[in-house]
C-alpha positions in Angstrom: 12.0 -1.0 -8.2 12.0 -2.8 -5.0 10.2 -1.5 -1.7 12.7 -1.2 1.2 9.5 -3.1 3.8 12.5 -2.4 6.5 9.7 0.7 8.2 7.2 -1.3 8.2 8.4 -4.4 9.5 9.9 -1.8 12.0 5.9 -0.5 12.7 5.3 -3.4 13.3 7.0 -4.1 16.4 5.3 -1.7 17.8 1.7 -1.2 16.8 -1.0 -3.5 16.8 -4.1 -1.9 16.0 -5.1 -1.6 12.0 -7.4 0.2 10.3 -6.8 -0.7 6.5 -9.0 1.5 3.9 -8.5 2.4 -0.1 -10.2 4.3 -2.3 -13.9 4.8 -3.6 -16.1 2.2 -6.1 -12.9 0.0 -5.4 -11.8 -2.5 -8.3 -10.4 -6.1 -7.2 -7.0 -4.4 -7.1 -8.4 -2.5 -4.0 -10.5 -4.8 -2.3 -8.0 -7.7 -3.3 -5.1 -5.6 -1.6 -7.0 -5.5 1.9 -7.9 -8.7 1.9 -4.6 -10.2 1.3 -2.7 -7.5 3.7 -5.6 -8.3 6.3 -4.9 -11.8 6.7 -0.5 -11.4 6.8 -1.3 -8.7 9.5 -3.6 -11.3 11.4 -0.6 -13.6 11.0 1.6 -11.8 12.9 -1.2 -10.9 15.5 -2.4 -7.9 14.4 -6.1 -6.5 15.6 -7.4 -5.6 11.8 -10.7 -4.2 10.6 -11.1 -2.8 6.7 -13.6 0.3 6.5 -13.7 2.2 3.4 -15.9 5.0 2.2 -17.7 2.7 -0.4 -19.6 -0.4 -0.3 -17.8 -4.0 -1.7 -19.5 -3.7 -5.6 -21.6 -6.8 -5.5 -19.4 -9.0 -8.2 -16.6 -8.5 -5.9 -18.0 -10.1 -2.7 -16.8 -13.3 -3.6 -13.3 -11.8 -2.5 -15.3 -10.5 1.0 -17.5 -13.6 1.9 -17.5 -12.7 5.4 -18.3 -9.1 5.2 -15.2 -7.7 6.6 -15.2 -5.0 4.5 -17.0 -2.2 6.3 -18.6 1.0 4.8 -18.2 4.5 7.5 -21.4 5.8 8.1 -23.0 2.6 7.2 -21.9 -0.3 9.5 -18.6 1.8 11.4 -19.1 5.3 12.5 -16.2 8.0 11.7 -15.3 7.8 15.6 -14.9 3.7 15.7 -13.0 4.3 12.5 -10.6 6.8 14.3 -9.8 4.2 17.2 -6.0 2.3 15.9 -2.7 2.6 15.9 -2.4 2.8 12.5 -4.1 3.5 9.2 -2.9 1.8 6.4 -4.1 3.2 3.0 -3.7 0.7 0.1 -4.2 1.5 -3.9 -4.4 5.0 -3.9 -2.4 8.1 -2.6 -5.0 10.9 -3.4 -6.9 12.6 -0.8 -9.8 13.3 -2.9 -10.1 9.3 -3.7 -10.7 8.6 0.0 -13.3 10.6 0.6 -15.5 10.2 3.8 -12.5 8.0 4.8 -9.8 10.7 3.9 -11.9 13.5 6.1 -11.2 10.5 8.8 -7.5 10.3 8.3 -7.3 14.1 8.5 -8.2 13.6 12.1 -6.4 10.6 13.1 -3.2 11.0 15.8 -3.0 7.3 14.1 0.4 6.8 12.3 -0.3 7.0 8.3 1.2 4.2 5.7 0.2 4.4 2.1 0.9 1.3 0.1 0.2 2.1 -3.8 1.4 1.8 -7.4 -0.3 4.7 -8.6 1.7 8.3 -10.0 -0.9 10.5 -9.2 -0.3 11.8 -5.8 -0.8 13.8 -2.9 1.0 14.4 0.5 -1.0 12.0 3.3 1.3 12.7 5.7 2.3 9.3 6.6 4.9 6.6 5.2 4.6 5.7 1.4 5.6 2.5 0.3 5.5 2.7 -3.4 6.3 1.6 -6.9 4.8 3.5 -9.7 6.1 0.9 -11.8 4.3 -1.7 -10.2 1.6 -3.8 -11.8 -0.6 -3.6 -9.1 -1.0 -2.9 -5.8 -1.8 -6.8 -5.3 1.7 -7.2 -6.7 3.3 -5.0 -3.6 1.2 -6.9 -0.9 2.6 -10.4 -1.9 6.4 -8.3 -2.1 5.5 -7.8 1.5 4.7 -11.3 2.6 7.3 -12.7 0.9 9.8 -10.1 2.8 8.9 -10.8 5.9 8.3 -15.1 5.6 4.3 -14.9 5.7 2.2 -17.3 4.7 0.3 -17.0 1.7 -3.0 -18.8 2.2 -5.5 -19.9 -0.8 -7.6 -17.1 0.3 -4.9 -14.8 0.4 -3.3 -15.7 -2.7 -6.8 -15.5 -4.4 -7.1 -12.2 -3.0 -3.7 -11.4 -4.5 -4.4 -13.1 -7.8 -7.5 -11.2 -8.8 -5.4 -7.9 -7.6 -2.6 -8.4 -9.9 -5.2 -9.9 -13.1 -7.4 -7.6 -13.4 -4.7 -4.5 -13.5 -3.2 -6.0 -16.1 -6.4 -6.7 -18.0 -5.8 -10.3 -17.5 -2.1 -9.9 -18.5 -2.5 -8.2 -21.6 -1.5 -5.0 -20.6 2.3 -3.1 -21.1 2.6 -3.5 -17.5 2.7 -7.1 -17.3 6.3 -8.8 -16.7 8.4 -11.9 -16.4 8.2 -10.9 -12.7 4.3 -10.5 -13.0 4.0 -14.6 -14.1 6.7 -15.4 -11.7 4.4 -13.9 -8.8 1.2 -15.3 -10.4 3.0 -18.7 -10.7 3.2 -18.6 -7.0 0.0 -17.9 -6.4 -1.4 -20.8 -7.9 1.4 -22.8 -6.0 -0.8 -21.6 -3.3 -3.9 -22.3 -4.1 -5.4 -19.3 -6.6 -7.6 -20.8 -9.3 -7.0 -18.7 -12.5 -10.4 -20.9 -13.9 -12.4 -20.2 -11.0 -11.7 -16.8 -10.0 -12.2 -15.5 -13.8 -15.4 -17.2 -14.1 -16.1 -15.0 -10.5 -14.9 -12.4 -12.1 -15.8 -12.2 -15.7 -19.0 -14.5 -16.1 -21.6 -13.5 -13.3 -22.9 -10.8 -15.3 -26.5 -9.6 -14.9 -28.7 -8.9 -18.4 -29.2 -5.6 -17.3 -25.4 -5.0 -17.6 -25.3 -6.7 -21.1 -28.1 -4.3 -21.9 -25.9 -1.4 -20.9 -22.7 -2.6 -22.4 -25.0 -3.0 -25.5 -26.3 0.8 -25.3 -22.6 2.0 -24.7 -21.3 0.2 -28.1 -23.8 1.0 -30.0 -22.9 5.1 -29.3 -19.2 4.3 -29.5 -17.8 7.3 -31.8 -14.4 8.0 -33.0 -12.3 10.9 -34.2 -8.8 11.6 -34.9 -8.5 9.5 -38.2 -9.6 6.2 -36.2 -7.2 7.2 -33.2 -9.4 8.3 -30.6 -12.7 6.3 -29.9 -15.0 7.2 -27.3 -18.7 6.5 -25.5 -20.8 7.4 -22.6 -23.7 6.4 -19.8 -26.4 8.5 -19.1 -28.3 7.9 -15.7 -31.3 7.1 -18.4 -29.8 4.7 -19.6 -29.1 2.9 -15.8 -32.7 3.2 -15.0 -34.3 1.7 -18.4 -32.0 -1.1 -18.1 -31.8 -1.9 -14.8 -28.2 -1.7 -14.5 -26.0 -0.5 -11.9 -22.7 2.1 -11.6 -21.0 -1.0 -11.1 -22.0 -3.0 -14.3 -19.6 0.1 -16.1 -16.4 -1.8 -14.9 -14.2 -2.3 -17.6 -16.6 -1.0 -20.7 -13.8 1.7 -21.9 -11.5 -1.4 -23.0 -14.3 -2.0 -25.2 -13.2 1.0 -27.2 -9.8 -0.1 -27.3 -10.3 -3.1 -29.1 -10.9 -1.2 -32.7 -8.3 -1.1 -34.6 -5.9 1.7 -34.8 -7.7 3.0 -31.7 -4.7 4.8 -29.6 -6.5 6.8 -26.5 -9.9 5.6 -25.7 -12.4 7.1 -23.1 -15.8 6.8 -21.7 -17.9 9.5 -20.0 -20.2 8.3 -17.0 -22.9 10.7 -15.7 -22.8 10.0 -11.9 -26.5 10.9 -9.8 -25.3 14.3 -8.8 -24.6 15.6 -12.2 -20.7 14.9 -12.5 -19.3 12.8 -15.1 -16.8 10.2 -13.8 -14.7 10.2 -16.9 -12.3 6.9 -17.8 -9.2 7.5 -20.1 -7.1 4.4 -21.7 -4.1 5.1 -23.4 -1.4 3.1 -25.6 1.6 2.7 -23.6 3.5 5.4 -25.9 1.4 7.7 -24.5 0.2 9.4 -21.4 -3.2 9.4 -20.4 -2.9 11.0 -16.8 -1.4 14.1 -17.8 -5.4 15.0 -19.4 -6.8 13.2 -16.4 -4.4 15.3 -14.2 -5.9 19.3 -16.1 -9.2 18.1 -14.7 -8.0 17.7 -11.0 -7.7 13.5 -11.5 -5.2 11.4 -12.0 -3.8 7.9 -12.0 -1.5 5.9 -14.5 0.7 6.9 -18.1 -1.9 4.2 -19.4 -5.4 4.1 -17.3 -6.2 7.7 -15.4 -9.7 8.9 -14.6 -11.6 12.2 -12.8 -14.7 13.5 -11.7 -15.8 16.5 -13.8 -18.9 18.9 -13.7 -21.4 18.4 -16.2 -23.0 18.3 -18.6 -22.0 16.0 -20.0 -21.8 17.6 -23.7 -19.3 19.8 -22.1 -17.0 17.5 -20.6 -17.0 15.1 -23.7 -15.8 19.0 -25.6 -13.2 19.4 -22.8 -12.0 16.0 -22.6 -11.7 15.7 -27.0 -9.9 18.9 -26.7 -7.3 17.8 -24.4 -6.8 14.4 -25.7 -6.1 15.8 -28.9 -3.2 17.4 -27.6 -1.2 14.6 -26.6 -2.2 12.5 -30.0 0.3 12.9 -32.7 -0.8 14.2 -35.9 
């Protein structure tokens, strides 16, 4: 499904003032998305400035070297953060994924325009420009330049290219396309260099996040006849290893990879005594409808939500409701 950009090209004409935000512990879809729309806006002479409610994770700053990526309350207060014409909301259309930055937006006169790929939604009150069907959000930002004639820089289309590859777990996933490699294949027309960016990406881990990654395999469990594998982080386990909330990125693939595995989760215990829980799906099946029961949300294939602890009761809640949806 194509975007009709006509609205926003519209906008356009007559705003000029930016604020560009997403959602918390963004992913390289995220940050990727603002970087890219940040520099086509600056094309056309837009005043742009990206604040978001969470820090850029530290393997991601590659795709920030200039630290343009501002956090509210840290480097931008809420009232500097209010001052546009115009938030734009990239890679996420959930209120409760925003935030400090969503309690901003609730305030702002500023008109509203949500750019995202995600099913999960709620009403922002502004113009949505979306594809659930999407690969990535990256994928609707370079739809948007090539719409309107922009120029895609090496920086931009880096920006882009990490977006789009690491949504579709490196093009692995259901969700890639002929139309994915066709946008990819213009990328690196443009300078992205898939080499150079995965080694950013993929091989600047720290020991203390192999020591983690080693603690979560370890504990991986399954259920369901071999369909259903699982694991979990403790905040124990982050302070005898050293690691960081970031260093969890990606670990719930890990359960995927056993065979005959069909739904896959892991179950992070967040400071505050929530568990941040991660669901992965086949694509004959949908994950965000268990996500969704626990007030989250997010694709038929990759969904996630905060949930009170403890933890041994949310890994009881979360194996009951998965078990629902897994054929017998």
């Amino acid at each position: 499904m194509r975007i009709d950009w006509e609205p926003l090209r519209e906008l356009l004409q007559t705003h000029r003032r930016f604020v560009l935000t997403t959602h918390v512990r963004p992913d390289a879809d995220a940050i990727g998305s603002e970087m890219a729309m940040a520099g086509l806006l600056e094309q056309l002479g837009m005043e742009v400035r990206i604040v978001n409610a969470s820090p850029v994770p530290a393997r991601l700053k590659f795709l920030d070297p200039d630290g343009k990526c501002l956090q509210v309350g840290a480097q931008i207060s809420a009232e500097h953060a209010l001052d546009t014409d115009v938030h734009l909301i990239l890679d996420t259309s959930a209120w409760g994924q925003l935030a400090e930055m969503g309690r901003v937006i609730r305030k702002s006169q500023a008109v509203k325009v949500i750019i995202d790929h995600h099913a999960t939604a709620d009403d922002l009150g502004g113009l949505e420009l979306k594809d659930v069907e999407s690969e990535a959000t990256g994928a609707l930002v370079f739809q948007f330049a090539q719409t309107l004639g922009l120029r895609i820089t090496p920086p931009i289309a880096a920006a882009m290219f990490c977006a789009i590859a690491t949504d579709t777990g490196w093009f692995r996933f259901s969700s890639t396309t002929s139309q994915t490699l066709r946008t990819i294949a213009s990328l690196i027309d443009a300078g992205a260099q898939p080499a150079v960016l995965y080694g950013l990406l993929y091989e600047q881990f720290t020991l203390a996040r192999m020591k983690l990654a080693g603690r979560a395999l370890t504990r991986m469990m399954q259920d369901c006849d071999g369909k259903l594998a699982w694991t979990y982080v403790t905040q124990v386990d982050y302070r005898e290893t050293g690691a960081e909330a970031a260093d969890t990125e990606d670990l719930v693939n890990e359960c995927l990879t056993l065979a005959g595995v069909e739904v896959a989760f892991i179950l992070i215990e967040q400071t505050n005594g929530n568990i941040k829980a991660s669901l992965r799906c086949r694509s004959h099946l949908n994950i965000a409808q268990v996500a969704e029961q626990f007030n989250g949300g997010g694709h038929k294939q990759a969904a996630g939500a905060i949930i009170p602890g403890p933890l041994a009761d949310v890994q009881t809640k979360i194996l009951t409701a998965i078990k629902t949806i897994l054929p017998s």
